[in-house]
MDTraj code that builds the backbone (N, CA, C; nanometers):
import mdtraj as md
import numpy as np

residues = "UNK UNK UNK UNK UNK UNK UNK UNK UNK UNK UNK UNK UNK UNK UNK UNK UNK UNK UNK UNK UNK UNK UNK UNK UNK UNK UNK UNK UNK UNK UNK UNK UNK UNK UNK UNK UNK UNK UNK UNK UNK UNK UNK UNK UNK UNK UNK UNK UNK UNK UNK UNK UNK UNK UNK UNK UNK UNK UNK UNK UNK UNK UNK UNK UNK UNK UNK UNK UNK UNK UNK UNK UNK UNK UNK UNK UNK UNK UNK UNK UNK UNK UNK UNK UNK UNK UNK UNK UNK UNK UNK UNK UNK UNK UNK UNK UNK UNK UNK UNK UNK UNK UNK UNK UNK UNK UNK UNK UNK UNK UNK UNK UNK UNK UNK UNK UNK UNK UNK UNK UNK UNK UNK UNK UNK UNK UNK UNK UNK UNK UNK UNK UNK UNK UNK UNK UNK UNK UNK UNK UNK UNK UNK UNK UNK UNK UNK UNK UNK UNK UNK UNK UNK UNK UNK UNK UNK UNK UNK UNK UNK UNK UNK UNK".split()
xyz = np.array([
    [1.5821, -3.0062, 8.6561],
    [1.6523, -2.9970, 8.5324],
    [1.5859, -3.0844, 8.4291],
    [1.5844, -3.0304, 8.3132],
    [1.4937, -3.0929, 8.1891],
    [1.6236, -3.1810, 8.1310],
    [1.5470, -3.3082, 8.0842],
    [1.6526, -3.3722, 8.0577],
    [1.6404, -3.3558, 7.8481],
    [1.7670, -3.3502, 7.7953],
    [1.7303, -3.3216, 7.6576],
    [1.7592, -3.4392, 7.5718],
    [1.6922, -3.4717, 7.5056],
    [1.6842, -3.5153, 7.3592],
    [1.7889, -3.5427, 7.3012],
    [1.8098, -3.6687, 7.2494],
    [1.9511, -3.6433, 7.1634],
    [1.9173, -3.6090, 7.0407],
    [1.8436, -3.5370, 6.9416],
    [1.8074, -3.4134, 6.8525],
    [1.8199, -3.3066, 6.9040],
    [1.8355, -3.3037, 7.0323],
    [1.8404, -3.1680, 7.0425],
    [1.9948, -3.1090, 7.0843],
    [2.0486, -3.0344, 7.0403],
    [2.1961, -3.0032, 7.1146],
    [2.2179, -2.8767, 7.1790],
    [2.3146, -2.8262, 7.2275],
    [2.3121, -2.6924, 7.2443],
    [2.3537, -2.6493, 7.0996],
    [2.2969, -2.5192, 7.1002],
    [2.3510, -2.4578, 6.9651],
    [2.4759, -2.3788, 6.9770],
    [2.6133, -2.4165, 6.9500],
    [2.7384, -2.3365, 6.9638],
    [2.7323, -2.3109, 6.8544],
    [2.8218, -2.1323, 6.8928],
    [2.8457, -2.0819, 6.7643],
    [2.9638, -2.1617, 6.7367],
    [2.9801, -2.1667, 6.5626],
    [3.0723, -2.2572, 6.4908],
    [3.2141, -2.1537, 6.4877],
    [3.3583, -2.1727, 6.4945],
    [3.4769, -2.1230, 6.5232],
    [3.4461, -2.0577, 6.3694],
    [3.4972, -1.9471, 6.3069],
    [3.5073, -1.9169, 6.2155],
    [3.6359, -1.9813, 6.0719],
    [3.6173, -2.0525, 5.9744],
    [3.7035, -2.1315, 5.9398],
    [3.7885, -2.0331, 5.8565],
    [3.9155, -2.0740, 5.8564],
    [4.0424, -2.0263, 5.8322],
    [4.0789, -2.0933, 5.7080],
    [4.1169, -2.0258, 5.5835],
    [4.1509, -2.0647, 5.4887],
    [4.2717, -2.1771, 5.4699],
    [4.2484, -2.2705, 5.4663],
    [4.3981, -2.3770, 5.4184],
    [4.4916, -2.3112, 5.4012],
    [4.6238, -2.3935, 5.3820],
    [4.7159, -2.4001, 5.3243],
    [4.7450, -2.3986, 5.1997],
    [4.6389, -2.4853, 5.1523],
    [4.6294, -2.5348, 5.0118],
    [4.6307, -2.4682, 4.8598],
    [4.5075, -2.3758, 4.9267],
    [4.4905, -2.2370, 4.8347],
    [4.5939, -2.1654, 4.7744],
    [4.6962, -2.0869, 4.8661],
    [4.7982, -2.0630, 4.8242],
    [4.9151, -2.0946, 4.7998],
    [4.9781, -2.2436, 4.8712],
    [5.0702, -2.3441, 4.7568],
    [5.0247, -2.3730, 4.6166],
    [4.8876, -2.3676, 4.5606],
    [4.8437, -2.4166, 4.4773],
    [4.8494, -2.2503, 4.3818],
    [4.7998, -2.1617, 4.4333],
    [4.8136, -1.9887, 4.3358],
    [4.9638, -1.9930, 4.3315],
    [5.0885, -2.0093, 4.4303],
    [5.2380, -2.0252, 4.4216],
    [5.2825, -2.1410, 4.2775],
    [5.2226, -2.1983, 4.2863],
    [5.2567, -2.3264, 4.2210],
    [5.2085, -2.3187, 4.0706],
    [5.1147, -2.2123, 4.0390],
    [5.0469, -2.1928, 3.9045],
    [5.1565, -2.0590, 3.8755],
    [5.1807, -1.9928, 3.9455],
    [5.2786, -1.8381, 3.8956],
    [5.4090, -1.9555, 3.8863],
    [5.4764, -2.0296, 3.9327],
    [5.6079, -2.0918, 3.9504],
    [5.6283, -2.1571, 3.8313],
    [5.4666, -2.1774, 3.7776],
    [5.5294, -2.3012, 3.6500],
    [5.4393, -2.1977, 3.4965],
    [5.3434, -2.0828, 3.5407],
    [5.3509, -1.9596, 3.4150],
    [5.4309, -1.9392, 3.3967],
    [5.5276, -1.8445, 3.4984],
    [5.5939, -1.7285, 3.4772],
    [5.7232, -1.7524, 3.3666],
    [5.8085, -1.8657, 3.3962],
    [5.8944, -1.9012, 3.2970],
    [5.8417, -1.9023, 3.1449],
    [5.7091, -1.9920, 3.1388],
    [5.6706, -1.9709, 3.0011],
    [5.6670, -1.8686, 2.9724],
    [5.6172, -1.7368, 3.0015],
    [5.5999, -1.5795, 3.0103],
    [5.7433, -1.5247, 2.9481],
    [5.8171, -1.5674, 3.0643],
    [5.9528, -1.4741, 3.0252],
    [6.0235, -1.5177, 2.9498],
    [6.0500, -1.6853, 2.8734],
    [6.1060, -1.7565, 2.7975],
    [6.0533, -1.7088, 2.6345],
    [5.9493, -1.6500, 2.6544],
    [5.8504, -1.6386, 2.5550],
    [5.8483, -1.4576, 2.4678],
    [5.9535, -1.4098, 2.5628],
    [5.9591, -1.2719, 2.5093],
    [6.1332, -1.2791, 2.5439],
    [6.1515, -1.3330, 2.5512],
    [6.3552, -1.3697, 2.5473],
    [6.3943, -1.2069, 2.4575],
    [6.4851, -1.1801, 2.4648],
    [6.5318, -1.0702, 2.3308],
    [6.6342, -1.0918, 2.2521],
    [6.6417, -1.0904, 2.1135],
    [6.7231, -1.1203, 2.0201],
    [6.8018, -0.9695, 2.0198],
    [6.8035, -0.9067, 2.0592],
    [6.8832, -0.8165, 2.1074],
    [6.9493, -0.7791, 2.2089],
    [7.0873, -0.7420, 2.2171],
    [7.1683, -0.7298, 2.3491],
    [7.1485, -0.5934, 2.4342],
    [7.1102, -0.5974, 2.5782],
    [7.1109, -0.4596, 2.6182],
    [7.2374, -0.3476, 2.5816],
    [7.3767, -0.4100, 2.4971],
    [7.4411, -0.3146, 2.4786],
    [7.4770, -0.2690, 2.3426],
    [7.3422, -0.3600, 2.2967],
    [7.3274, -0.3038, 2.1364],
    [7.2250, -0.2389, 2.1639],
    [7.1341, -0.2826, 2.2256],
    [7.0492, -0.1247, 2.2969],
    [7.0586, 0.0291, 2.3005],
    [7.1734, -0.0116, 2.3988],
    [7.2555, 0.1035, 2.4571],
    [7.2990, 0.1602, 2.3577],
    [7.4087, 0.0917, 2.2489],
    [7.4613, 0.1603, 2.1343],
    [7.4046, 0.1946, 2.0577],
    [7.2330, 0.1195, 1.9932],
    [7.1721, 0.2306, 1.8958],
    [7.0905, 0.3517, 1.9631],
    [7.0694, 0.4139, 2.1178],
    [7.0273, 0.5134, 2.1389],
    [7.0891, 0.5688, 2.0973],
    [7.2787, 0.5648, 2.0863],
    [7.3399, 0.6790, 2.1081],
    [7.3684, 0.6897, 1.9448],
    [7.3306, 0.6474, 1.8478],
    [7.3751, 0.7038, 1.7182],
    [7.2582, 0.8480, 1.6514],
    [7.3345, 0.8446, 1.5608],
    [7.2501, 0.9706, 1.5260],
    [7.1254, 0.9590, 1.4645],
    [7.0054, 1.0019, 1.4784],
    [6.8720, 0.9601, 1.4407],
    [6.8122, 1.0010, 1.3122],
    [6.9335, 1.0312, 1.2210],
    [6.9133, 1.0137, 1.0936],
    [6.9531, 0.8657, 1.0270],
    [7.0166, 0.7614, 1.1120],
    [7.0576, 0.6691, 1.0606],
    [6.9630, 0.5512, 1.1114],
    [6.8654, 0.6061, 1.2020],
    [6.7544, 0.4780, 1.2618],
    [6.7147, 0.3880, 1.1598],
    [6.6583, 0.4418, 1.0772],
    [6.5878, 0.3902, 0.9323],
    [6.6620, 0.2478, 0.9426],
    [6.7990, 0.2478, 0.9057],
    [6.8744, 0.1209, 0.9075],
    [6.8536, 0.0137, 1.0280],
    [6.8224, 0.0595, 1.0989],
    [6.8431, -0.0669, 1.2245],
    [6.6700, -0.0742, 1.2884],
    [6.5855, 0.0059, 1.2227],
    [6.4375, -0.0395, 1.2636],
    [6.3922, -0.1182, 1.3343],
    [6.3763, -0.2678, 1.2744],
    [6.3282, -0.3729, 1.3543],
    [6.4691, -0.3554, 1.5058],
    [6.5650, -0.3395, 1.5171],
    [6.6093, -0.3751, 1.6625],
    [6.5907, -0.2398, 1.6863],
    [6.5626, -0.1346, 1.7111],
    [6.5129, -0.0308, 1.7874],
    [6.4100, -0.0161, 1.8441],
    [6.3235, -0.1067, 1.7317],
    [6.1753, -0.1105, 1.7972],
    [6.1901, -0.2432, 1.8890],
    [6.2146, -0.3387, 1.9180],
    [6.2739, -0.4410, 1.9994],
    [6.2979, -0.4009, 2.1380],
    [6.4220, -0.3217, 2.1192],
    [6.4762, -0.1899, 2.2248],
    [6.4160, -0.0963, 2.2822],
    [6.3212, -0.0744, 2.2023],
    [6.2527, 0.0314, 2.2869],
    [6.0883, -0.0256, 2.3580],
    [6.0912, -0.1823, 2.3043],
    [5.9666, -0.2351, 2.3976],
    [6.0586, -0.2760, 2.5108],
    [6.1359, -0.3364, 2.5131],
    [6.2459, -0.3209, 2.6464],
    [6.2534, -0.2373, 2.7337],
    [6.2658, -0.1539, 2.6776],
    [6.3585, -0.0487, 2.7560],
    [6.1950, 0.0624, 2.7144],
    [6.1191, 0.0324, 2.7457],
    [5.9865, 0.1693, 2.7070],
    [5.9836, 0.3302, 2.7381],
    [6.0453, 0.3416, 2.8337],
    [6.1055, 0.5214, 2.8683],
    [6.2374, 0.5462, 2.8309],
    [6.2901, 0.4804, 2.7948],
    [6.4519, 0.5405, 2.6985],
    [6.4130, 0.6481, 2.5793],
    [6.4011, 0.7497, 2.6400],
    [6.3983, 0.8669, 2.5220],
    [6.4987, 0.8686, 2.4548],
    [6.5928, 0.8219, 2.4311],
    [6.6647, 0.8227, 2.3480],
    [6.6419, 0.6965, 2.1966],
    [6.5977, 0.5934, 2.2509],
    [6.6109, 0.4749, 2.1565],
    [6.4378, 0.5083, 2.0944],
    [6.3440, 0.5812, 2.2104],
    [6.1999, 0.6755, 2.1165],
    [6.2605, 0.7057, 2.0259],
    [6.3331, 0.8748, 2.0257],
    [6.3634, 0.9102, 1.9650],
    [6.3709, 0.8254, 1.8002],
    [6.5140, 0.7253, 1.8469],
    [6.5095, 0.6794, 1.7081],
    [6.3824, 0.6185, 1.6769],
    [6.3029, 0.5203, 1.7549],
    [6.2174, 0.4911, 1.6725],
    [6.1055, 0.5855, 1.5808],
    [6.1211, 0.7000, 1.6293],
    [6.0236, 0.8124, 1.5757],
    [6.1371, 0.8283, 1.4400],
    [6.2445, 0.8450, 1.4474],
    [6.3160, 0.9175, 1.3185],
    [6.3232, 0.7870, 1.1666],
    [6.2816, 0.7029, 1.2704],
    [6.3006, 0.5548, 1.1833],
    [6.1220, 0.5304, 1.1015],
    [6.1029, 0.5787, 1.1370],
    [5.9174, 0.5870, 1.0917],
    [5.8891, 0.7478, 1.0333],
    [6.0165, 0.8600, 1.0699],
    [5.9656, 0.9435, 1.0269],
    [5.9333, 0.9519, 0.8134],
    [6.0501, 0.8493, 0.7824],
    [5.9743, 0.8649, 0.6314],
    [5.8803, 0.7805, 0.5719],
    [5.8745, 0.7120, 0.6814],
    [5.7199, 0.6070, 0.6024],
    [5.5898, 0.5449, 0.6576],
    [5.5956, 0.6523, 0.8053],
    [5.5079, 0.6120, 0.8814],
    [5.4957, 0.7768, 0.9611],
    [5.4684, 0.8688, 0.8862],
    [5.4683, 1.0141, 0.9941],
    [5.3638, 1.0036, 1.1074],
    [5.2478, 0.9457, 1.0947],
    [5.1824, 0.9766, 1.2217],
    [5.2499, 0.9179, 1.3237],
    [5.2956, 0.7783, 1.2731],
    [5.3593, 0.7023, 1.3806],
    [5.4749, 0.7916, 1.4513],
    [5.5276, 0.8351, 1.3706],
    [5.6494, 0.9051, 1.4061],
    [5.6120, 1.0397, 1.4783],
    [5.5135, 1.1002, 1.4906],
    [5.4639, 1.2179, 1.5337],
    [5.4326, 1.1887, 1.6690],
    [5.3442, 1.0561, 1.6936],
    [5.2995, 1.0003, 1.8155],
    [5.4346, 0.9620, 1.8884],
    [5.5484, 0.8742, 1.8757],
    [5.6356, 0.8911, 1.9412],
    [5.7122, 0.9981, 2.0046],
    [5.7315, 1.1124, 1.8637],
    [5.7901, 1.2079, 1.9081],
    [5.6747, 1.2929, 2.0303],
    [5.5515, 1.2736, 2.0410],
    [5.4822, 1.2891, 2.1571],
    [5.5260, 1.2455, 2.2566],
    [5.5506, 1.1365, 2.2719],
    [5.5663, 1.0268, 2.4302],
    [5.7043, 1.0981, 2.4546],
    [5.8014, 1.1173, 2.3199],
    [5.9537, 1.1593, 2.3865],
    [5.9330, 1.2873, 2.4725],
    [5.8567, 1.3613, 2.4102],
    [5.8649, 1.5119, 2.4696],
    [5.7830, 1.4841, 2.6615],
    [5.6876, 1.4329, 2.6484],
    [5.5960, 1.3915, 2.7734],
    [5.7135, 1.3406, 2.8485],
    [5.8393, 1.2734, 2.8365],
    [5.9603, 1.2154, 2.9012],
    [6.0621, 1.3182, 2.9473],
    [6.0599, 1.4058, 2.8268],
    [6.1400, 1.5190, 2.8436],
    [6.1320, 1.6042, 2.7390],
    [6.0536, 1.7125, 2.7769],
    [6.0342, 1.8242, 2.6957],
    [6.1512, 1.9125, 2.6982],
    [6.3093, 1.8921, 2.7350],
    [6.4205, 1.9480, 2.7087],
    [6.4675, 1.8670, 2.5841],
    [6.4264, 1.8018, 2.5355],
    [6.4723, 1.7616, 2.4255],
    [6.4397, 1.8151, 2.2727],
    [6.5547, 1.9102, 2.2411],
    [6.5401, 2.0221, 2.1798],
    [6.5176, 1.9189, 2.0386],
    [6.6014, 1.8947, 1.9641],
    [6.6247, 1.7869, 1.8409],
    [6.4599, 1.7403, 1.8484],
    [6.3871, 1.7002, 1.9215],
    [6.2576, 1.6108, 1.9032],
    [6.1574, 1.7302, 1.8290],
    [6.1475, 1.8607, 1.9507],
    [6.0789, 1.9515, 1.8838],
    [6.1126, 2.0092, 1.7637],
    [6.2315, 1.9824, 1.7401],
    [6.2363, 1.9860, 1.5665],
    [6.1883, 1.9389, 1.4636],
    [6.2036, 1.8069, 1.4859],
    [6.1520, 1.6656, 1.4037],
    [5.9980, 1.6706, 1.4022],
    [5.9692, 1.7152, 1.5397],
    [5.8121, 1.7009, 1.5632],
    [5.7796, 1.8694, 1.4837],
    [5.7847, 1.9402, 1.5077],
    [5.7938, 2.0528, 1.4351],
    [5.7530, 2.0993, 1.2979],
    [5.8707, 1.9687, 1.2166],
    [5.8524, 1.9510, 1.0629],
    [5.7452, 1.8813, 1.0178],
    [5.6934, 1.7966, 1.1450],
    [5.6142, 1.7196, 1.0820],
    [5.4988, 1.7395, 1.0505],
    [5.4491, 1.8561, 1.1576],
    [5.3543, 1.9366, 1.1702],
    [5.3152, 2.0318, 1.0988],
    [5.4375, 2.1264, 1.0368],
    [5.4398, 2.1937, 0.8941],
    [5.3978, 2.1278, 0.7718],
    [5.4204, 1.9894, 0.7746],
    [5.4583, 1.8988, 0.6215],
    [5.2932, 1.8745, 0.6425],
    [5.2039, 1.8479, 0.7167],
    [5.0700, 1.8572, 0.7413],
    [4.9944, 1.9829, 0.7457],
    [5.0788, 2.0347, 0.7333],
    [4.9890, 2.1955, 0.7488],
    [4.9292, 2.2023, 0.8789],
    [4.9973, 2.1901, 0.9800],
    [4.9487, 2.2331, 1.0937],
    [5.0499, 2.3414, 1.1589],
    [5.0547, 2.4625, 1.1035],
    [5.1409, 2.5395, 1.1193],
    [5.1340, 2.6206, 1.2520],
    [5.0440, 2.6026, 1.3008],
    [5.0413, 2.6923, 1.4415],
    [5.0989, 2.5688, 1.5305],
    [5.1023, 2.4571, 1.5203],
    [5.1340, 2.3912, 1.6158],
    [5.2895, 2.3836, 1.6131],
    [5.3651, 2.3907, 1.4284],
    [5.4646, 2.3759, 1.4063],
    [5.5182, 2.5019, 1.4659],
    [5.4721, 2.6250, 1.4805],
    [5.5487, 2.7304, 1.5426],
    [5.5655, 2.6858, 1.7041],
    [5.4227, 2.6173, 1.7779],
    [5.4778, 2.6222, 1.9111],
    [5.5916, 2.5336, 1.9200],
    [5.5859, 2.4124, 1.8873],
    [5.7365, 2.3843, 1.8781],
    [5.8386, 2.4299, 1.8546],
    [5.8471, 2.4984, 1.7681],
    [5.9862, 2.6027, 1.7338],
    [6.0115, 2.6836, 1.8483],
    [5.8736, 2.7339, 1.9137],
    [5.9051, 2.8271, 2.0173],
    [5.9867, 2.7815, 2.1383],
    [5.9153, 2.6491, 2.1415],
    [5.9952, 2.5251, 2.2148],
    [6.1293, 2.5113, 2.2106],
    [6.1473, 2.4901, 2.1341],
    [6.3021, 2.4580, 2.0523],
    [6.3780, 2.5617, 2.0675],
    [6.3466, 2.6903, 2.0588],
    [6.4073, 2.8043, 2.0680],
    [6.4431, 2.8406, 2.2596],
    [6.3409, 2.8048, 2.2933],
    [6.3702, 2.8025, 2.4444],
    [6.4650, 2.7486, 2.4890],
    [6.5053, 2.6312, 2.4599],
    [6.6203, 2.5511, 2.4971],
    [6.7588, 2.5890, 2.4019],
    [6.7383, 2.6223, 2.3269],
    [6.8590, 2.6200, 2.1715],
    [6.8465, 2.7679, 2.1128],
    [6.8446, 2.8832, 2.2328],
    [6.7878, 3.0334, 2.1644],
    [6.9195, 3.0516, 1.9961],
    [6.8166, 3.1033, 1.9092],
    [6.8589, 3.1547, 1.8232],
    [6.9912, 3.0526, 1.7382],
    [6.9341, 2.8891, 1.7661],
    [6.9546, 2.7987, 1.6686],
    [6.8810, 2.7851, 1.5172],
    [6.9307, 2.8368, 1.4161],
    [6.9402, 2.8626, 1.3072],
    [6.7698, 2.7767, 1.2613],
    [6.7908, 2.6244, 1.2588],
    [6.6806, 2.5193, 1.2514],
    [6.5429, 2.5893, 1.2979],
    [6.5829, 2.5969, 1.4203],
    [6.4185, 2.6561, 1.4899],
    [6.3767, 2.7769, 1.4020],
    [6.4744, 2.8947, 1.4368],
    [6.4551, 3.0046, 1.3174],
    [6.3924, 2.9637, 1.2681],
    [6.4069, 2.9005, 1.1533],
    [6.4139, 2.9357, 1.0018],
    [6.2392, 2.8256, 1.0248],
    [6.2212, 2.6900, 1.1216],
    [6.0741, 2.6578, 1.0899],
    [5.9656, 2.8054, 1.1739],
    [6.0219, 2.8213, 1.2853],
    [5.9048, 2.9372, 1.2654],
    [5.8622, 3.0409, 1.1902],
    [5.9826, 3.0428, 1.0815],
    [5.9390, 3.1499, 1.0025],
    [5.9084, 3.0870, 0.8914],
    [5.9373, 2.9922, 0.8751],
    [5.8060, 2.9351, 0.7587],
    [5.6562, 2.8637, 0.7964],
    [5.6444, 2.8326, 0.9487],
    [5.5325, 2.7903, 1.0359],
    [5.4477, 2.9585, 0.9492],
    [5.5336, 3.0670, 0.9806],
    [5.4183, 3.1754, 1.0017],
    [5.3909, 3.2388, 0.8923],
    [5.5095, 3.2056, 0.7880],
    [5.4591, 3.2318, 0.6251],
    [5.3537, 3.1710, 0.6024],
    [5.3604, 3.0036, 0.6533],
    [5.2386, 2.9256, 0.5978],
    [5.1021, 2.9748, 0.6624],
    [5.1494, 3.0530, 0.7710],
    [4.9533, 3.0774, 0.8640],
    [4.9267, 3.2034, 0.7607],
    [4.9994, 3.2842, 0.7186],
    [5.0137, 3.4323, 0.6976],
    [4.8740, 3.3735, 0.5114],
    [4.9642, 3.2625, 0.4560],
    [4.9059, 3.2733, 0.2986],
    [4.8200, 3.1505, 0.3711],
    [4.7042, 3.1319, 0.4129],
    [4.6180, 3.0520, 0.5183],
    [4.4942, 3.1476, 0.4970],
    [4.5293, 3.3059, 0.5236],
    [4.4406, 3.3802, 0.6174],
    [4.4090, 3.4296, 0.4867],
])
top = md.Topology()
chain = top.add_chain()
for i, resn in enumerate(residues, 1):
    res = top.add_residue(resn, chain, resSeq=i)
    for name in ("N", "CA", "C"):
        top.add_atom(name, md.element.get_by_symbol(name[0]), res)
traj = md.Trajectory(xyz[None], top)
């Protein structure tokens, strides 16, 4: 037997090392003392049941309560209803804005007859009259032979008709 060297050792493989403890008390301990700042920091000056109550008014009266609808509806982001208003609340002084919402409402629920209206007009008032008819057609699907729809597809198709 060869006698060895104390430079020389056997070579063991080394145990594979295992992550601390530390690491993740310390990632726990950074979310524990963010997260409050986070959520303290977007608090809402609005009540979920003033929320609740301006979905349900009528969306000719949004205009008035603007800033808390839009509040409400970063809250609450799929409430097609409190969309809604924010689209009817922008529809007189912000139409694209109001066009793009009334997008997201329909993508939520394309049974929502009233939107393809709104969205409808808005599309006429731009002269985009073929698009304003598919909406109507829309609208008519759900609401057959509601007077409103009528009467924009038949001015959607007056307007394509003096177009051509």
């Amino acid at each position: 037997m060869q006698a060895h060297s104390p430079n020389e050792r056997e070579h063991r493989p080394e145990a594979p090392r295992r992550p601390g403890i530390l690491a993740p008390v310390v990632i726990l301990g950074l979310f524990a003392f963010l997260l409050p700042v986070r959520l303290t920091s977007q608090r809402a000056t609005v009540s979920s049941d003033a929320c609740l109550s301006l979905g349900d008014r009528p969306l000719d009266d949004a205009r008035d309560h603007r800033a808390a609808i839009e509040e409400c509806s970063s809250l609450y982001p799929d409430d097609v209803e409190l969309l809604a208003a924010v689209g009817a609340a922008y529809e007189p002084i912000d139409r694209a804005r109001a066009e793009v919402t009334y997008r997201r409402v329909l993508q939520l629920d394309r049974g929502y007859a009233e939107i393809h209206l709104r969205l409808g007009r808005l599309l006429l008032a731009r002269h985009a009259a073929a698009d304003a008819a598919r909406e109507a057609e829309a609208g008519l699907a759900i609401q057959p032979n509601r007077r409103a729809f009528l009467e924009l597809l038949s001015a959607s198709r007056a307007f394509e008709a003096e177009q051509r």
